[in-house]
N, C-alpha and C positions, 0 to 999 in steps of 0.2 A: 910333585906339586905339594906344598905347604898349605893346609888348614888348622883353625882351632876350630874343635868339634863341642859342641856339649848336649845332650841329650836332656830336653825337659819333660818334665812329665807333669800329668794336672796339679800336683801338690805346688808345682811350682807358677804355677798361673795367678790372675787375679781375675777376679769374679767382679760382676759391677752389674747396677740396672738400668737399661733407660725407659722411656715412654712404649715400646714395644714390645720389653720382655727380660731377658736377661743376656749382660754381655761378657765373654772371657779373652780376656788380654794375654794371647801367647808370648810376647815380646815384641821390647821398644828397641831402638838405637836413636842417642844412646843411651846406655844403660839405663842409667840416674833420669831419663827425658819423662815424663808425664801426659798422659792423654789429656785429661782436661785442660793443662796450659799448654796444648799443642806447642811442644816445645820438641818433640821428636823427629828426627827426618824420614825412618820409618816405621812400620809397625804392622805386627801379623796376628790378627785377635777371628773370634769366631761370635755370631753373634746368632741368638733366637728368637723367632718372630713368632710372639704367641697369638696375637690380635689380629681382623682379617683385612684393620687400615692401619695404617701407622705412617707417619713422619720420620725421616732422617733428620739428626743432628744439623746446623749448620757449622762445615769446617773449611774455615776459609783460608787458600792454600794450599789446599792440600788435595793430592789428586787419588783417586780411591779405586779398586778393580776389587769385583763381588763374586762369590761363585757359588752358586747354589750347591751344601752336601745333604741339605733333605727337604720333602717338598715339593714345590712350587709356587713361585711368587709374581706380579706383576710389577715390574718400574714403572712408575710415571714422574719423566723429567719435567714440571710445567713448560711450556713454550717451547719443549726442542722434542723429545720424542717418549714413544713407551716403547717396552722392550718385557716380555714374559720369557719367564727362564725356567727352566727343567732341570733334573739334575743334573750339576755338573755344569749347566751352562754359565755365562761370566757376561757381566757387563764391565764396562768404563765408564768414569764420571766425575766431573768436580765435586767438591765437596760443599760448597756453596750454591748450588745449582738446588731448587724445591725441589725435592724430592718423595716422593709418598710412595709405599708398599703396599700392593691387596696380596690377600693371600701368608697361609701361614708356612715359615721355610724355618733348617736353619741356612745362615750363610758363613764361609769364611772372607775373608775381609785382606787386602792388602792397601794399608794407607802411605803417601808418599808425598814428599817436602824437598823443596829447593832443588838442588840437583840431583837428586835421588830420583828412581824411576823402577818401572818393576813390572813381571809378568806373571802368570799361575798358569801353570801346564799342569791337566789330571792324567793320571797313569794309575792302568789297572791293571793287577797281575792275580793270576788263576792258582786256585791252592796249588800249593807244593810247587811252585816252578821258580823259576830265575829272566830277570829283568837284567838288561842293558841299560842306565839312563845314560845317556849321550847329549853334550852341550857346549855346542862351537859358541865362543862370547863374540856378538859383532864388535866390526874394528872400531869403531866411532867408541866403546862403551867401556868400560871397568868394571868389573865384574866385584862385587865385594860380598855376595853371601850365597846361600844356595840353601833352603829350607824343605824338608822334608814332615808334610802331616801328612799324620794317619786316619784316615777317615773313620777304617774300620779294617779289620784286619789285625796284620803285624808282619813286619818285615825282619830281616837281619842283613847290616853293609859292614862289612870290613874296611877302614879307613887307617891308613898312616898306621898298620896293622896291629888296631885294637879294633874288635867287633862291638857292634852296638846291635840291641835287640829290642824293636819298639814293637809299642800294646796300641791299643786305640787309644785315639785323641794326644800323644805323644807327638813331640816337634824334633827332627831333627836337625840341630843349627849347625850350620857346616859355613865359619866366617871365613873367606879367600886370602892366606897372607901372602902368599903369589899368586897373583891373578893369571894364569896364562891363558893361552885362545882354547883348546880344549879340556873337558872335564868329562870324565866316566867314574860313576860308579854302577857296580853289580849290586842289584837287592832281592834277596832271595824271601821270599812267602814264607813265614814258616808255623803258618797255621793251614786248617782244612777249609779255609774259605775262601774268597776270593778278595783280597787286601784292596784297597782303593787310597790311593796318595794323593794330594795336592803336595807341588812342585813352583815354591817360589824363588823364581832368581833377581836379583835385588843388583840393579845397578847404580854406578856413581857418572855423572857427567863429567 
């Protein structure tokens, strides 16, 4: 299997505010693309909700999957539903859709454009042990990325055998240059805690 790898780390982020709190842009595609002129197809940011109401952005287009990593918050879509999340837990949602937050969290964020599409799977592994991540691509789909954050913790994967060894709040961007049906990698803990990853796989239609 062919990847290009590159490991970010905070320095490499950008930091931003909106009406809630403070937001960090872990990466766009593509590269050069811009949040504010939603001109990206996707995009993996973490965001902090200091306030106990707060409003979403309108993004129109763009379809958004949320996952609570501290906290607790409540969604309220007007006219369609509410949804209270705990950690860990994930909604789905347009991005044009009212949206209003009670409750202070942080969240990770997956936003997605045109035929791009995308999931977030949490995996938690126990100090000092080893993980299996395993990832059959449905047939209908294209697999084009595979992200690894760290919530808290730090892991070590061997890829295309050069090791990488992530801290908290580190991304690990793992881009598909063959996309084929199955993917594994091993991630080994290699602190005395118990590491917590968000897991985004980014498809292309």
């Amino acid at each position: 299997m062919n990847y290009n790898i590159e490991l970010l780390r905070q320095e490499n982020y950008k930091p931003t505010f909106w009406s809630g709190g403070m937001a960090t842009e872990l990466t766009t595609y593509p590269l050069n693309s811009d949040y504010a002129s939603q001109n990206f197809l996707w995009r993996l940011g973490v965001a902090k909700i200091d306030i106990p109401e707060s409003t979403f952005s309108t993004l129109t287009k763009v379809s958004r999957k949320l996952m609570v990593i501290d906290g607790n918050i409540t969604l309220e879509h007007e006219d369609k539903y509410d949804k209270q999340l705990t950690l860990f837990d994930q909604d789905e949602f347009m991005g044009d859709w009212k949206t209003k937050t009670y409750g202070k969290a942080s969240v990770f964020n997956l936003m997605t454009r045109e035929n791009y599409n995308g999931e977030l799977v949490h995996l938690n592994i126990s100090a000092n042990k080893q993980l299996k991540f395993e990832h059959k691509v449905p047939l209908i789909k294209d697999l084009v990325a595979i992200c690894f954050y760290t919530v808290n913790g730090g892991f070590c994967c061997t890829i295309n055998d050069k090791t990488f060894e992530t801290a908290k709040n580190d991304l690990l961007l793992i881009n598909c240059v063959d996309s084929g049906d199955n993917h594994e990698f091993m991630l080994s803990n290699n602190v005395s805690e118990i590491t917590d990853i968000i897991v985004s796989m980014i498809y292309r239609d």
